[in-house]
Jmol script that loads the backbone (N, CA, C; Angstrom):
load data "model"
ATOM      1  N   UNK A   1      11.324  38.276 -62.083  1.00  0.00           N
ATOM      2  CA  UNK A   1      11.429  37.845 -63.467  1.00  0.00           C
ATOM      3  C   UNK A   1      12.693  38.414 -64.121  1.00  0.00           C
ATOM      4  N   UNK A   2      12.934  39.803 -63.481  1.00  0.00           N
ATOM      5  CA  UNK A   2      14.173  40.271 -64.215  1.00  0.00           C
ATOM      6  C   UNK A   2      15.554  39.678 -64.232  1.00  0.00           C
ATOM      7  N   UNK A   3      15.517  38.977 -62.713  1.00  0.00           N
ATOM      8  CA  UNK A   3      16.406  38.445 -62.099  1.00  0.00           C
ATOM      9  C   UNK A   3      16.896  36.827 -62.923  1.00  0.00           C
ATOM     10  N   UNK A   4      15.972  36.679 -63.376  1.00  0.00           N
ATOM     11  CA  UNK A   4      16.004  35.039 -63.770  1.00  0.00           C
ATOM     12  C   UNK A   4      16.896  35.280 -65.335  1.00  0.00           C
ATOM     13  N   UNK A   5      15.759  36.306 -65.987  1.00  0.00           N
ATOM     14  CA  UNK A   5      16.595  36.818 -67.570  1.00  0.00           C
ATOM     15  C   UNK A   5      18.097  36.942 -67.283  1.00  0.00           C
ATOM     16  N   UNK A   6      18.317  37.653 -66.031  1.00  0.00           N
ATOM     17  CA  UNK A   6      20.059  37.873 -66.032  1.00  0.00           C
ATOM     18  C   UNK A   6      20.539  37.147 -65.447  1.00  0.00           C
ATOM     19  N   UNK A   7      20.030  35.984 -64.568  1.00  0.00           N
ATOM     20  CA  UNK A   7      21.021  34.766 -64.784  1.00  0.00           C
ATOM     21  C   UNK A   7      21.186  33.983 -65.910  1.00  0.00           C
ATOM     22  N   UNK A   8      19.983  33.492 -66.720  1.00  0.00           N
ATOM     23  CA  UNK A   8      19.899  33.274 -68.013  1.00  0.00           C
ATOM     24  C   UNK A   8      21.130  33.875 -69.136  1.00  0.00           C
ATOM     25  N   UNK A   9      21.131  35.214 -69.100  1.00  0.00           N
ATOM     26  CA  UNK A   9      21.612  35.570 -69.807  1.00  0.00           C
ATOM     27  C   UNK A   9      23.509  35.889 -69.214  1.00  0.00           C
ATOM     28  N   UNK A  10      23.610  35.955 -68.059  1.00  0.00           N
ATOM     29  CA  UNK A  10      24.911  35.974 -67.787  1.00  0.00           C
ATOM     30  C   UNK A  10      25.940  35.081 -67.945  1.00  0.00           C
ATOM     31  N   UNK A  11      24.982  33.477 -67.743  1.00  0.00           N
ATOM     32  CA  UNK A  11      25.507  32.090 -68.296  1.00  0.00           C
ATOM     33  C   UNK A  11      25.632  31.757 -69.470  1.00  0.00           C
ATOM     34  N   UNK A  12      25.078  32.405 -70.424  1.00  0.00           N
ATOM     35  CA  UNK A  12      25.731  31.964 -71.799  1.00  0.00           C
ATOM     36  C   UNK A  12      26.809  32.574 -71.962  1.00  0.00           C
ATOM     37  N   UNK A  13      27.444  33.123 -72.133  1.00  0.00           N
ATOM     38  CA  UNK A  13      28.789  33.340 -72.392  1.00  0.00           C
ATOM     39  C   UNK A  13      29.425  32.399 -71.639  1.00  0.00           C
ATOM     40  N   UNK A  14      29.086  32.633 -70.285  1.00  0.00           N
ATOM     41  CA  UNK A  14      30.039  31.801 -69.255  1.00  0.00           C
ATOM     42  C   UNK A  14      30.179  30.286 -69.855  1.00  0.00           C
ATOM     43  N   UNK A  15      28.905  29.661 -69.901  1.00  0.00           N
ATOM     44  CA  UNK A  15      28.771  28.479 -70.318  1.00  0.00           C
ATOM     45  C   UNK A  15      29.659  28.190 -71.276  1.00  0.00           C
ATOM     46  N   UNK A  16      29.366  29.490 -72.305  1.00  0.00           N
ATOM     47  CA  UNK A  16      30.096  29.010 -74.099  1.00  0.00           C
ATOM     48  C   UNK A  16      31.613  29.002 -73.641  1.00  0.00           C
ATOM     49  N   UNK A  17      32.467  29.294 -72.663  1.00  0.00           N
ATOM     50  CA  UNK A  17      34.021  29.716 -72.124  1.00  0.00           C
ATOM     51  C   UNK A  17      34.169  27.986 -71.520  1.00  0.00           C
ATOM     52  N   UNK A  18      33.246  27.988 -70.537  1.00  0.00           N
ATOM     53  CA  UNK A  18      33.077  26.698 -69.511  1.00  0.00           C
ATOM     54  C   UNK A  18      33.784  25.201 -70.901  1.00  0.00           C
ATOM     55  N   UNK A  19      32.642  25.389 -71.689  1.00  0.00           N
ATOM     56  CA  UNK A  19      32.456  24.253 -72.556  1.00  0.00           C
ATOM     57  C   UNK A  19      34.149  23.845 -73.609  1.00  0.00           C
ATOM     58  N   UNK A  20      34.993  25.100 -73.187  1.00  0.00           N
ATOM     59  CA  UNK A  20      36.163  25.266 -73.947  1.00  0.00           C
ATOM     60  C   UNK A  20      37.163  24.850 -72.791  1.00  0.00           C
ATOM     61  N   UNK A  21      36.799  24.694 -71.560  1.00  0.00           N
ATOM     62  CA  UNK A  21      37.967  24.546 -70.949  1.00  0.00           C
ATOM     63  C   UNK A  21      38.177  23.181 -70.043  1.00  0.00           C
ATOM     64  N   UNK A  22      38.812  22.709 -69.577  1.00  0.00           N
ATOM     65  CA  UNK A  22      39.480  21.328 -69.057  1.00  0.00           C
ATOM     66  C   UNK A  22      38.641  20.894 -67.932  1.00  0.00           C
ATOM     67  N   UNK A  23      37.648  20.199 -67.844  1.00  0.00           N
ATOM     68  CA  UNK A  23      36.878  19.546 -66.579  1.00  0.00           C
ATOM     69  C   UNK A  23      37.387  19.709 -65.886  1.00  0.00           C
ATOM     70  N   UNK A  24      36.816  20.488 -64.889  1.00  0.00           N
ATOM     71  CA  UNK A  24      37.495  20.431 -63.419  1.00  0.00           C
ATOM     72  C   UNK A  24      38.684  20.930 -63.461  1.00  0.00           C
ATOM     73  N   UNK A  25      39.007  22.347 -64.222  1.00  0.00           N
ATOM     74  CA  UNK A  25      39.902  22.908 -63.931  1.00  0.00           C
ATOM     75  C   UNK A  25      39.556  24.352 -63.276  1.00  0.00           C
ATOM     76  N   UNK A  26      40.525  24.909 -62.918  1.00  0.00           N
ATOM     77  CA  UNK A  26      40.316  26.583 -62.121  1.00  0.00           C
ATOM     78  C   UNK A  26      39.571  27.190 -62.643  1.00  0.00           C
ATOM     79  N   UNK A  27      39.729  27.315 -64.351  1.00  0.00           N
ATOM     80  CA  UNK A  27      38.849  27.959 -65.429  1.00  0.00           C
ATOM     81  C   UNK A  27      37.791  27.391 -65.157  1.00  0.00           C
ATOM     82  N   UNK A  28      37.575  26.164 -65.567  1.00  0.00           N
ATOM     83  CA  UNK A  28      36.097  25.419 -65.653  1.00  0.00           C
ATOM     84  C   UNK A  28      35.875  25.978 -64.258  1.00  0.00           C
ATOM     85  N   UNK A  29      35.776  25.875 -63.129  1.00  0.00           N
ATOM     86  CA  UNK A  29      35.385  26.234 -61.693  1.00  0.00           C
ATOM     87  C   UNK A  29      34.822  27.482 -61.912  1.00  0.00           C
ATOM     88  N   UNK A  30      35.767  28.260 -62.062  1.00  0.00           N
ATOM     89  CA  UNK A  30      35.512  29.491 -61.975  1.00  0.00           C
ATOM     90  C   UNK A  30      34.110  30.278 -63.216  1.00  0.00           C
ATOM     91  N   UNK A  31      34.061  29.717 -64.364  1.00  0.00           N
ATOM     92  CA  UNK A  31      33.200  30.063 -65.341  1.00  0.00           C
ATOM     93  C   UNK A  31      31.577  28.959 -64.725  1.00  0.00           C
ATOM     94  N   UNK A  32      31.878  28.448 -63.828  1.00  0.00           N
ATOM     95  CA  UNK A  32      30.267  27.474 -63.203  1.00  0.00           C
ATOM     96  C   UNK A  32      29.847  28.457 -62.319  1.00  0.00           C
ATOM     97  N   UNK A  33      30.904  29.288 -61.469  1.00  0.00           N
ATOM     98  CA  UNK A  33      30.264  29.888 -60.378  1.00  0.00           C
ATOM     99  C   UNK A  33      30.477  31.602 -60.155  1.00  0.00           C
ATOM    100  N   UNK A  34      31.093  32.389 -61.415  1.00  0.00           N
ATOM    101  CA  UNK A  34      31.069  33.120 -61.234  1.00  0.00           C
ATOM    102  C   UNK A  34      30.344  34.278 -61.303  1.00  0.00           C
ATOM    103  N   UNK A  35      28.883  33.600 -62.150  1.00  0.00           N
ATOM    104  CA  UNK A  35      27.450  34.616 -61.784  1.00  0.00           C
ATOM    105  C   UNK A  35      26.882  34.848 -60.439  1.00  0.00           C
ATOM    106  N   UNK A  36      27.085  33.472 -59.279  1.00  0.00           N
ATOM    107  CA  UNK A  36      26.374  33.291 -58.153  1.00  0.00           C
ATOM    108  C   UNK A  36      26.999  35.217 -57.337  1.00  0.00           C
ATOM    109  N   UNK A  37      28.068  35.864 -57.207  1.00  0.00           N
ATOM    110  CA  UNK A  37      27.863  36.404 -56.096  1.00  0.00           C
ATOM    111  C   UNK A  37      26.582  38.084 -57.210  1.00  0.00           C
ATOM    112  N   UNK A  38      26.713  37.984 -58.501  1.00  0.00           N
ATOM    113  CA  UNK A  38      25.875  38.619 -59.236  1.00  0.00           C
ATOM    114  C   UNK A  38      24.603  38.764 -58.916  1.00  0.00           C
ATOM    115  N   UNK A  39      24.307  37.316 -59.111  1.00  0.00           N
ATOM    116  CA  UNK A  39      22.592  36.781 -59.110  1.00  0.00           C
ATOM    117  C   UNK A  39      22.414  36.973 -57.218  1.00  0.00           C
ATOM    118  N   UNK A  40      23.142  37.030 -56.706  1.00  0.00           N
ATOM    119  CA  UNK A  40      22.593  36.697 -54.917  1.00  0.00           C
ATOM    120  C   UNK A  40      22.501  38.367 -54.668  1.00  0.00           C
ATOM    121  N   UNK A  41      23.644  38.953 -55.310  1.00  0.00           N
ATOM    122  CA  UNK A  41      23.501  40.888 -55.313  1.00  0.00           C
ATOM    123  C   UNK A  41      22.414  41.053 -55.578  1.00  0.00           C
ATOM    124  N   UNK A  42      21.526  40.860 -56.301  1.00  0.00           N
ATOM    125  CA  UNK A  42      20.297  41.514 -57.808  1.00  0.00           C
ATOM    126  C   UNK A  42      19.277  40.881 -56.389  1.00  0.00           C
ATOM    127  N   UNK A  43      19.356  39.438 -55.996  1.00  0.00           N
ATOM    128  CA  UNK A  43      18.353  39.075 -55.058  1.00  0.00           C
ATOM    129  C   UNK A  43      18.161  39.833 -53.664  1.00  0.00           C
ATOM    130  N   UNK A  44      19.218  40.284 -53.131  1.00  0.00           N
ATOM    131  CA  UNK A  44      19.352  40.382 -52.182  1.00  0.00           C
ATOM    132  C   UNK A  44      18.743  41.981 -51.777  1.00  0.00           C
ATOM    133  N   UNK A  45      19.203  42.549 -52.747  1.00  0.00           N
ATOM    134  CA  UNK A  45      18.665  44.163 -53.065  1.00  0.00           C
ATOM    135  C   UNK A  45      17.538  44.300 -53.812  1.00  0.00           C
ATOM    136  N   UNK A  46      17.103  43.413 -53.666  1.00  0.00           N
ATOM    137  CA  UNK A  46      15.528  43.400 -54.855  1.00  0.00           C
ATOM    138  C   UNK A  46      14.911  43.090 -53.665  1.00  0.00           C
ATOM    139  N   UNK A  47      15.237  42.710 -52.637  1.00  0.00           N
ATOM    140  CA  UNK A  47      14.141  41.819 -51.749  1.00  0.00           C
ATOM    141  C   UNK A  47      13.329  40.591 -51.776  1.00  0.00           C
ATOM    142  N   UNK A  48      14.172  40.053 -52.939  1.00  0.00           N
ATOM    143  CA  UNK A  48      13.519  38.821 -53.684  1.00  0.00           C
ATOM    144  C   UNK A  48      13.407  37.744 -51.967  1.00  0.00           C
ATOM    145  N   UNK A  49      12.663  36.792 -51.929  1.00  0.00           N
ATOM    146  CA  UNK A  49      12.531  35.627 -51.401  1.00  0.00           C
ATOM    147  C   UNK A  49      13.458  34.639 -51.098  1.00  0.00           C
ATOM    148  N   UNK A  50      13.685  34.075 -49.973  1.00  0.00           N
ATOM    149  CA  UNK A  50      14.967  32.745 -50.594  1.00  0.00           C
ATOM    150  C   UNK A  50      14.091  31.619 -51.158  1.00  0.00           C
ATOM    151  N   UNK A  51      12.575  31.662 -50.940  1.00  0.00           N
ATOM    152  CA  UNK A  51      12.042  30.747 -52.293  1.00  0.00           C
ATOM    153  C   UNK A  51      12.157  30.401 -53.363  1.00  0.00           C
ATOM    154  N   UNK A  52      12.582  31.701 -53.829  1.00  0.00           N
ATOM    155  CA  UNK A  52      12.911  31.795 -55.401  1.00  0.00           C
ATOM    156  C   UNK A  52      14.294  31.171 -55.757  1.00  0.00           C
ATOM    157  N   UNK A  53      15.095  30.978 -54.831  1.00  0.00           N
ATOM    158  CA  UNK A  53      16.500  30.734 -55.738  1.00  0.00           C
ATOM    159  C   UNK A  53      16.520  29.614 -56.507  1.00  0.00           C
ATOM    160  N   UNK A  54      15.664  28.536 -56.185  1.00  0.00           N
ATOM    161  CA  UNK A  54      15.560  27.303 -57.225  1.00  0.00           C
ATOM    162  C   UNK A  54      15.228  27.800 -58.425  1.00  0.00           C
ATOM    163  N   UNK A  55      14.464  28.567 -58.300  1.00  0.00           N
ATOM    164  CA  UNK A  55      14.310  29.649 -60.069  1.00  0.00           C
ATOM    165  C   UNK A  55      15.884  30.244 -60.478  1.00  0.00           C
ATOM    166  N   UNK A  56      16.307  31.046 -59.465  1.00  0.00           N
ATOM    167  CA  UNK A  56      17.668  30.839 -60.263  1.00  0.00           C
ATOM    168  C   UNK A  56      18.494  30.295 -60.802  1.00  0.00           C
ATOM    169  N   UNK A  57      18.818  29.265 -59.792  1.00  0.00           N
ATOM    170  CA  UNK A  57      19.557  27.934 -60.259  1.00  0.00           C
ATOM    171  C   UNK A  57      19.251  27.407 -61.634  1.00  0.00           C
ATOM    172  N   UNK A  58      17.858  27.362 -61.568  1.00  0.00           N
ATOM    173  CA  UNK A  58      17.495  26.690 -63.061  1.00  0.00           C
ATOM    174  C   UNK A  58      17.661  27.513 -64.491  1.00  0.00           C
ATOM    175  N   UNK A  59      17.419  29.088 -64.205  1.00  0.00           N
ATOM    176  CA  UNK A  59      17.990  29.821 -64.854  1.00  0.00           C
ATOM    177  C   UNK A  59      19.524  29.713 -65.639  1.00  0.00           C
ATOM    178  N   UNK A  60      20.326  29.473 -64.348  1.00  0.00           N
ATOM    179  CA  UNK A  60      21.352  29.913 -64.185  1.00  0.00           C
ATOM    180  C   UNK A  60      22.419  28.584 -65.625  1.00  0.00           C
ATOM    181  N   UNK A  61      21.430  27.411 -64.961  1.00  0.00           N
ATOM    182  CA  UNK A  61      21.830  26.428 -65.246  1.00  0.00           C
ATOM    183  C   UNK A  61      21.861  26.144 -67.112  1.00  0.00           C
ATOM    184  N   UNK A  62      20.594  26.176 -67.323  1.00  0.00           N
ATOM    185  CA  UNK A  62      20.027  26.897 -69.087  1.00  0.00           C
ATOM    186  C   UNK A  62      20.963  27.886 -69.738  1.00  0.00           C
ATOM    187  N   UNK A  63      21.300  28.721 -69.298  1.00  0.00           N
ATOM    188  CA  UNK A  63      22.083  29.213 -69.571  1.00  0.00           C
ATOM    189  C   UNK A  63      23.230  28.760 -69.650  1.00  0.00           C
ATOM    190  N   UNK A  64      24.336  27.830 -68.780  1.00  0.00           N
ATOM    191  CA  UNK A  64      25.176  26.979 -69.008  1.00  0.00           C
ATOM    192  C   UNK A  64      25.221  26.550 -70.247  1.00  0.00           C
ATOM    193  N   UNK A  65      24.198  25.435 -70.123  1.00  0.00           N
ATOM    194  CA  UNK A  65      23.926  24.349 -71.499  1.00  0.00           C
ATOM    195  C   UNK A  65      23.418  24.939 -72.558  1.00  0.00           C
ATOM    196  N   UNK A  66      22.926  26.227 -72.628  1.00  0.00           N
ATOM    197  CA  UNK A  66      22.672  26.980 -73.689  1.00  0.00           C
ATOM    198  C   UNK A  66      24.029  27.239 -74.514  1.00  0.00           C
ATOM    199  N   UNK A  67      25.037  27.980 -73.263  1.00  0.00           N
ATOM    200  CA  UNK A  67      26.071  28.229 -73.685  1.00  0.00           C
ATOM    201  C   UNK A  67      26.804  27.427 -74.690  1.00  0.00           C
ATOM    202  N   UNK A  68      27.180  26.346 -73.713  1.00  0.00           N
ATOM    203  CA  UNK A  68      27.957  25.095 -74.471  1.00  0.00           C
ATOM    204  C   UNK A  68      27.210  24.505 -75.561  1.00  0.00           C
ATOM    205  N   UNK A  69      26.528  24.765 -75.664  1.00  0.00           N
ATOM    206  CA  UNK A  69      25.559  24.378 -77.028  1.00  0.00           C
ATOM    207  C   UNK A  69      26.067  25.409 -78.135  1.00  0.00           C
ATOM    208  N   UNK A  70      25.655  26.809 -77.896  1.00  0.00           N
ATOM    209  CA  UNK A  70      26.043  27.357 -79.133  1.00  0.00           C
ATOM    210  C   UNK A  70      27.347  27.699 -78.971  1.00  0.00           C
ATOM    211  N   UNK A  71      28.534  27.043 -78.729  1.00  0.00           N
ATOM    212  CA  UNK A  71      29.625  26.584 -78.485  1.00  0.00           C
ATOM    213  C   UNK A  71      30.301  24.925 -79.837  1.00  0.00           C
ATOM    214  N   UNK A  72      29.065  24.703 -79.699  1.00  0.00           N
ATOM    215  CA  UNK A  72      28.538  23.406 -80.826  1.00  0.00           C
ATOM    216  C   UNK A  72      28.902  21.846 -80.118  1.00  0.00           C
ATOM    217  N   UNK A  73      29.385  21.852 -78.920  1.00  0.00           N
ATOM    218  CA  UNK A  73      29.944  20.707 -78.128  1.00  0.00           C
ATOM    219  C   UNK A  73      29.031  20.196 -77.168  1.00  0.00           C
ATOM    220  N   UNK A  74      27.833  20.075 -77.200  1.00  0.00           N
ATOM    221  CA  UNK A  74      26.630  19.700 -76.688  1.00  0.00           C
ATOM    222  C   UNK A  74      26.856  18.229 -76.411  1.00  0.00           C
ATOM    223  N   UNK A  75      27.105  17.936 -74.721  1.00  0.00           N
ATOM    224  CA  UNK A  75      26.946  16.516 -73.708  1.00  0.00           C
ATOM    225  C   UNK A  75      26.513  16.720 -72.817  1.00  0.00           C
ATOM    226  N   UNK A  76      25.106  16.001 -72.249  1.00  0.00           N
ATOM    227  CA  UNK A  76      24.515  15.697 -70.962  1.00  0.00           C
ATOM    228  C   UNK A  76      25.209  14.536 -70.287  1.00  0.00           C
TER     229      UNK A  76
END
end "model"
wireframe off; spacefill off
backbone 0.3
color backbone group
């Protein structure tokens, strides 16, 4: 559970940066994927499951669109 809060919470910022920068640029790239080697550390040393990572992902992801939301530029 702890694990999920801090992907959650590591992606909003990221997200709110993501939502400011050029589709598909280095920036944009880099602000989509730079929680993953975080969140796989926290799993990996927790002993978490590889069941669980779809919980991350979805975490991870909320946090994105959270971001870019309170960013105020909200598109699905």
């Amino acid at each position: 559970m702890t694990i999920l809060v801090i992907a959650f919470a590591v992606n909003l910022p990221l997200g709110y940066l993501r939502k400011g920068a050029r589709k598909f640029s280095l920036a944009w790239f880099v602000y989509i994927h730079l929680s993953i080697p975080l969140i796989a550390y926290l799993r990996i040393t927790r002993g978490v499951p590889l069941i669980s990572i779809p919980l991350f992902i979805i975490a991870a992801v909320l946090g994105q669109f959270s971001g870019g939301a309170i960013r105020g530029e909200v598109a699905l």
